[in-house]
C-alpha positions as CSV (number, residue, x, y, z in Angstrom):
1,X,9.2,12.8,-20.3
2,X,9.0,9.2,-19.1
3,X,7.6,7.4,-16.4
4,X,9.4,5.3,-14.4
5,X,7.4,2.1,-12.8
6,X,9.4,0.0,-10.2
7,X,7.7,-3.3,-9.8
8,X,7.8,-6.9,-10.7
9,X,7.8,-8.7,-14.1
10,X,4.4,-10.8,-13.0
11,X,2.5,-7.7,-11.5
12,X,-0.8,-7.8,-13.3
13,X,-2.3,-4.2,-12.0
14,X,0.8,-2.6,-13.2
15,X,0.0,-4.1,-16.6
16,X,-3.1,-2.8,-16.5
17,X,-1.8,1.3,-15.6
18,X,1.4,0.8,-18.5
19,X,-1.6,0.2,-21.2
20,X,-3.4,2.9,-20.2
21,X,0.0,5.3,-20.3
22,X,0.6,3.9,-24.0
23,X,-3.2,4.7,-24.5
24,X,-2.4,8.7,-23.4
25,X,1.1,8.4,-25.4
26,X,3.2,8.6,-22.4
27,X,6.7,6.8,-22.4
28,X,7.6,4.3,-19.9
29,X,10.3,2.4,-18.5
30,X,9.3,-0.6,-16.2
31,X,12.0,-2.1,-14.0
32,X,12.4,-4.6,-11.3
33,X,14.9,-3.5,-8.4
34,X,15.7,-6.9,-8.2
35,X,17.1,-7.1,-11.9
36,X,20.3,-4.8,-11.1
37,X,22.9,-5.0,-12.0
38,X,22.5,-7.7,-14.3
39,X,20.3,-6.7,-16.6
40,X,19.9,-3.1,-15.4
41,X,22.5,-0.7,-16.2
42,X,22.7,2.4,-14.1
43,X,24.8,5.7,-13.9
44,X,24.6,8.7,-11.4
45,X,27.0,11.5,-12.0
46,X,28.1,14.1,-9.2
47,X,30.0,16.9,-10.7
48,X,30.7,20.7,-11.3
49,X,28.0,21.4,-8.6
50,X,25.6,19.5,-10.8
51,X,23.9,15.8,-10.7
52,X,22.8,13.7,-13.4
53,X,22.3,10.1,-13.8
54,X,20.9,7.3,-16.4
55,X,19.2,4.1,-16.0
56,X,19.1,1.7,-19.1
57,X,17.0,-1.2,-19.5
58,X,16.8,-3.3,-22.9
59,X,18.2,-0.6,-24.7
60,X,15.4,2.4,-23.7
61,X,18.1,4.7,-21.7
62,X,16.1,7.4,-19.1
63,X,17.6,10.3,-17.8
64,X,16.8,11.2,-14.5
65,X,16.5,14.9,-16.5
66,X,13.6,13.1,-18.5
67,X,12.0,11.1,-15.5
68,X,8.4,12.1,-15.5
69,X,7.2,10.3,-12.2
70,X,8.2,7.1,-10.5
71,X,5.1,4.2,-9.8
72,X,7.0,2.5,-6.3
73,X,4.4,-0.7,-7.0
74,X,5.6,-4.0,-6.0
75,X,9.6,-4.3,-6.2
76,X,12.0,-6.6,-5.7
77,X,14.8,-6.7,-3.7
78,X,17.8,-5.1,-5.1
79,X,20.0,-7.2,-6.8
80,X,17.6,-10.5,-5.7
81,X,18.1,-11.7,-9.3
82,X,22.2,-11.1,-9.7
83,X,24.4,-14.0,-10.6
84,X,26.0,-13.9,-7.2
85,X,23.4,-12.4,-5.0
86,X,24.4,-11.2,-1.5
87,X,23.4,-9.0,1.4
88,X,26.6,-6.6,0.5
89,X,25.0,-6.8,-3.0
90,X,21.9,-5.6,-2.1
91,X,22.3,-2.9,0.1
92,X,25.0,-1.8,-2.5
93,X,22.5,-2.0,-5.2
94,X,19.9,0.2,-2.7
95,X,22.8,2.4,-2.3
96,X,23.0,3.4,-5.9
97,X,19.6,3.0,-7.3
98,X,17.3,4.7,-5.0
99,X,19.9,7.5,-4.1
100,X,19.7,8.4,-7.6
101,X,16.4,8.2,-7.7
102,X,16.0,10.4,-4.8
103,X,18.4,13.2,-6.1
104,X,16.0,13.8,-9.4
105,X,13.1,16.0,-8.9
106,X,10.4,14.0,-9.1
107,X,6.7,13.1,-8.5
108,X,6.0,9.5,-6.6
109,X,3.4,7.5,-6.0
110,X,4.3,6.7,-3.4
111,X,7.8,8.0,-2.2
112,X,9.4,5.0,0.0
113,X,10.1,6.6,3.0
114,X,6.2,7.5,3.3
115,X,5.5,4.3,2.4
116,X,7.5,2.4,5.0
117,X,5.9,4.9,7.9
118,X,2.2,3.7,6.1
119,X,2.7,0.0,6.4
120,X,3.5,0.1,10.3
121,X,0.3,-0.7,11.2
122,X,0.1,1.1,15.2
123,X,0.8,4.2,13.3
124,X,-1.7,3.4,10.4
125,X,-4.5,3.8,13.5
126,X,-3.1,6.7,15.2
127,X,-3.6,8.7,11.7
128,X,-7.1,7.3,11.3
129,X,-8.1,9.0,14.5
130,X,-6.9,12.1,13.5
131,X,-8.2,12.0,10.7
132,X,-11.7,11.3,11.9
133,X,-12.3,7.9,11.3
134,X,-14.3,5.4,13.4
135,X,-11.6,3.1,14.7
136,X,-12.3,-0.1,16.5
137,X,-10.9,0.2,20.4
138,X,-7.3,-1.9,19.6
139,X,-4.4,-3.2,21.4
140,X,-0.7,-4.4,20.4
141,X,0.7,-6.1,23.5
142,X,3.5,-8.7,24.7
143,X,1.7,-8.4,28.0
144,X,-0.6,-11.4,28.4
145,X,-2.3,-9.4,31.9
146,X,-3.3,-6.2,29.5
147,X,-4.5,-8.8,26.6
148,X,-7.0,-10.6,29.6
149,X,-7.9,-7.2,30.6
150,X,-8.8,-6.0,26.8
151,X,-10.7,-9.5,26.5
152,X,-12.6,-8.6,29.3
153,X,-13.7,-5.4,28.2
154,X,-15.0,-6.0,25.1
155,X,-16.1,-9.8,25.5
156,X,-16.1,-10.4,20.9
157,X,-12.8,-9.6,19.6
158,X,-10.5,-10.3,16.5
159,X,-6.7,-11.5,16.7
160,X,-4.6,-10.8,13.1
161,X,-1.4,-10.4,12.0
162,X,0.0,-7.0,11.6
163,X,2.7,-7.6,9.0
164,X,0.8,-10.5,7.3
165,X,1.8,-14.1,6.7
166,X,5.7,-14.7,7.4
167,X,8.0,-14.2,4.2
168,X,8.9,-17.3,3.0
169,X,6.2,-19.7,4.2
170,X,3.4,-19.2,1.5
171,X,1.6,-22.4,3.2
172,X,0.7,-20.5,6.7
173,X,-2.0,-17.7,6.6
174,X,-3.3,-16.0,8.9
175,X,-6.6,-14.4,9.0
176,X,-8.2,-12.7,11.1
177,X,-9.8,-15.1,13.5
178,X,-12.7,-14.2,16.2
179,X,-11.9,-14.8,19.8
180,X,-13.6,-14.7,23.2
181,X,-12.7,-13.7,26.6
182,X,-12.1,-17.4,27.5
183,X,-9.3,-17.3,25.6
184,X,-5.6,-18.1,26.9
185,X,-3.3,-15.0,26.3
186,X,-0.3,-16.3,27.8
187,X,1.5,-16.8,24.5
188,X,1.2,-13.4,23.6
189,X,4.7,-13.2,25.5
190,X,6.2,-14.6,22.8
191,X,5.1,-11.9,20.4
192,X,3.4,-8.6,19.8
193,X,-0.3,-9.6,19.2
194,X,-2.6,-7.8,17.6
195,X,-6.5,-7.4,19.6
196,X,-9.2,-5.6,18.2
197,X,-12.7,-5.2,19.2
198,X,-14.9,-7.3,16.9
199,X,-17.1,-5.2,14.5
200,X,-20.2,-7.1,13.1
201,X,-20.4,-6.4,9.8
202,X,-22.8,-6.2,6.8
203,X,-20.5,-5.4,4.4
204,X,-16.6,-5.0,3.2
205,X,-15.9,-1.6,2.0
206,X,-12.9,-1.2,-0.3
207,X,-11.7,2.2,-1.2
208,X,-9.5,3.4,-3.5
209,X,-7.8,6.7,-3.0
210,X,-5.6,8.1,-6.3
211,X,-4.4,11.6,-5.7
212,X,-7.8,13.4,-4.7
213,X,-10.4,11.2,-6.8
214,X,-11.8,8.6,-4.8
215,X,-13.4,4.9,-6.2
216,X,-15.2,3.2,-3.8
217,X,-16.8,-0.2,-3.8
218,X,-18.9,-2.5,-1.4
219,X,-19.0,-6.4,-1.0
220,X,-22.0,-7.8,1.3
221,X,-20.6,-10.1,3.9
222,X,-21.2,-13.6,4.3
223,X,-23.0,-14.6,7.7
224,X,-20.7,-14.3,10.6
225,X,-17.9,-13.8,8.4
226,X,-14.9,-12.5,9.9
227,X,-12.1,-11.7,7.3
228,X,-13.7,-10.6,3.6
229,X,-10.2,-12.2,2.2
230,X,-11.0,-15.5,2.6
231,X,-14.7,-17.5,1.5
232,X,-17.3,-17.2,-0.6
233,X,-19.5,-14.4,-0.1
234,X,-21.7,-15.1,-3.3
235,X,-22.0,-11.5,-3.8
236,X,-19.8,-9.6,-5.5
237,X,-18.2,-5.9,-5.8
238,X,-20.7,-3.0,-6.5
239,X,-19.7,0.9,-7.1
240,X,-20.5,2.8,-3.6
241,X,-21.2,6.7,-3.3
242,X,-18.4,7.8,-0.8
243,X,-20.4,9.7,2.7
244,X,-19.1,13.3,2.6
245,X,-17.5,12.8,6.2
246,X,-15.4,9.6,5.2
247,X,-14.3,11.7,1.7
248,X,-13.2,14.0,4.3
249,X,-11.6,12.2,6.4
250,X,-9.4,10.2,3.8
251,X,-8.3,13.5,2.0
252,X,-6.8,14.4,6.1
253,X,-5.0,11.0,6.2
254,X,-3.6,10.5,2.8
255,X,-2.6,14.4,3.7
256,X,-0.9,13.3,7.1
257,X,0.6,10.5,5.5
258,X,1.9,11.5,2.4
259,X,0.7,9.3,-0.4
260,X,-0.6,9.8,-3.6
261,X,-2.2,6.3,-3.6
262,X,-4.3,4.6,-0.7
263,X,-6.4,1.7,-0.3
264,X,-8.9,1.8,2.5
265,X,-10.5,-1.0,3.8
266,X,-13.4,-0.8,6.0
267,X,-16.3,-2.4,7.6
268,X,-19.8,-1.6,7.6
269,X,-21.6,-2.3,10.5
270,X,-25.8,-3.1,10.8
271,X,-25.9,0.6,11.2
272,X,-24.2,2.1,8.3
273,X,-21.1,3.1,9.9
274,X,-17.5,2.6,8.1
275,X,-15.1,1.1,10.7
276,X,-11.5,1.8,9.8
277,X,-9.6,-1.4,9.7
278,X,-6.6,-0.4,7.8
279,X,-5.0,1.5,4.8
280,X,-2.4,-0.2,2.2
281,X,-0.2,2.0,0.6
282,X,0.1,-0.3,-2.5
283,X,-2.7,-2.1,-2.5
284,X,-4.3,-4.2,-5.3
285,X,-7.5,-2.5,-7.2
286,X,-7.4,-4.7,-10.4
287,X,-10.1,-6.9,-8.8
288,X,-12.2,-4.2,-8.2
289,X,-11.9,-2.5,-11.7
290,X,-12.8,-5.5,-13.0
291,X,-15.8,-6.2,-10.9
292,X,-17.4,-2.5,-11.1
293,X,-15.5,-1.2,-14.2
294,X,-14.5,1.9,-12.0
295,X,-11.9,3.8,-14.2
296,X,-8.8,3.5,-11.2
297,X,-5.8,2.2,-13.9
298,X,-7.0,5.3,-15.4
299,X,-6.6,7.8,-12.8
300,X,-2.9,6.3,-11.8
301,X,-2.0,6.8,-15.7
302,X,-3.7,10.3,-15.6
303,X,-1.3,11.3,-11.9
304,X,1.8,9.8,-13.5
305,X,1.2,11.4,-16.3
306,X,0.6,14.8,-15.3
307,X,3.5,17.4,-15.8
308,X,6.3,17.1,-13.4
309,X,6.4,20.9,-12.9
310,X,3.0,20.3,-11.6
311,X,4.2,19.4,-8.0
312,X,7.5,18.6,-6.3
313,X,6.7,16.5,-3.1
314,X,9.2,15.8,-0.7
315,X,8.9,13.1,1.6
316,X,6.5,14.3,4.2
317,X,6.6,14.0,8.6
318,X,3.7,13.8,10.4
319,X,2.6,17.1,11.4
């Protein structure tokens, strides 16, 4: 039975897990979304009460009979790459792959629908404090009055984005960037902004939940530094024992949130506490294999791999 990994030609983490699952002699088919119909052919038959369907690619032909597990890693568009591309041609090409793909029974890491939930930030927080994390006090607001009230209140705070830098403008990032109460708030009319209490930190935490094993590593922080994405820390990635209560408490949210894969990020304050500052549903760990030599293109081989008969998730709600 084959695997099934839907992600772009240049993604260099996915090259690292399709080695692995040669290593452990499982097939694979690697696709981008963004290839069909050109140079994707696909087939889904509805008949006789019964459903099958194909997918070939270079001349290796899966059946969605034979589909082992699908990888959703970093996709495409559908249809991005077609001769004529078009709106109509993509939500066409949505149509018809990823219904198919939902009909088989199948294992995914992670199905889309749970992913789209995860990457809504407001609702990342609301399942961190169910789960039990500690959570930095936060506000998304258009109301410039309730942004000068949050200032107020907890003097040191952080503006981000929420969704990340704008699609299509690779130039313009935005990190997160310390403010004070002195601030002026009034554009936040013009948009949702993002407020969150600012957490001193001694350290970056990244985490790396795959099914139930957990790789953790730890970063020391730069003086004042703000955002671990962006300077020169001069220290680098170490392996980190996860605390019993955090273990816990990412088992609860990956639970509540249906995924298979996870990557925490966290910051650890002068006193040794992890402060929750978000979860990405398909986030990078190639930098941190290759910094601590943790084993995670492993573990993602060893889930996909794992018999389909195993388990049958459905797309899960929040309880």
């Amino acid at each position: 039975m084959t695997v099934l990994i839907l992600t772009s030609e240049e993604d260099v983490t996915a090259d690292m897990v399709v080695a692995k699952l040669h290593d452990m002699g499982t097939p694979v088919m690697r696709l981008d979304p963004a290839d069909v119909p050109d140079k994707v052919t696909l087939s889904a038959h509805y008949a006789h009460g019964d459903f099958d369907g194909h997918l070939s690619v270079n001349g290796q032909v899966l059946s969605m009979g034979g589909l082992r597990a699908v990888w959703m890693r970093r996709p495409g568009a559908p249809a991005a790459h077609a001769a004529h591309p078009s709106p109509w041609l993509t939500a066409e090409t949505r149509q018809a792959l990823f219904g198919m793909l939902f009909s088989a029974t199948t294992r995914w890491m992670n199905h889309p629908r749970n992913a789209d939930r995860a990457r809504l930030k407001p609702w990342q927080l609301r399942i961190a404090h169910l789960s039990g994390f500690a959570v930095p006090p936060t506000v998304f607001t258009t109301d410039p009055r309730l942004a000068q009230q949050f200032a107020e209140e907890h003097r040191d705070m952080v503006v981000k984005s929420a969704s990340g830098p704008p699609p299509g403008d690779p130039a313009l990032t935005l990190p997160t960037t310390l403010i004070g109460a002195d601030a002026d708030f009034s554009a936040v009319a013009a948009g949702p902004a993002l407020l969150q209490r600012y957490i001193p930190k001694r350290a970056d935490i990244r985490l790396t939940c795959v099914g139930t094993r957990l790789f953790a590593a730890r970063k020391t922080a730069g003086p004042g530094q703000v955002d671990g994405r962006y300077g020169d820390t001069e220290h680098a990635w170490e392996v980190v024992s996860v605390p019993e209560r955090i273990s816990k408490s990412v088992h609860e949210y990956v639970a509540l949130a249906g995924l298979a894969y996870a990557a925490f990020d966290f910051a650890e304050d002068e006193e040794g506490i992890w402060w929750f500052l978000e979860c990405n549903q398909g986030g990078q760990f190639g930098f941190v294999e290759l910094a601590t030599g943790q084993p995670i293109a492993e573990a993602v081989a060893l889930w996909l791999s794992q018999p389909r008969a195993a388990h049958h998730p459905s797309p899960q709600t929040h309880r």
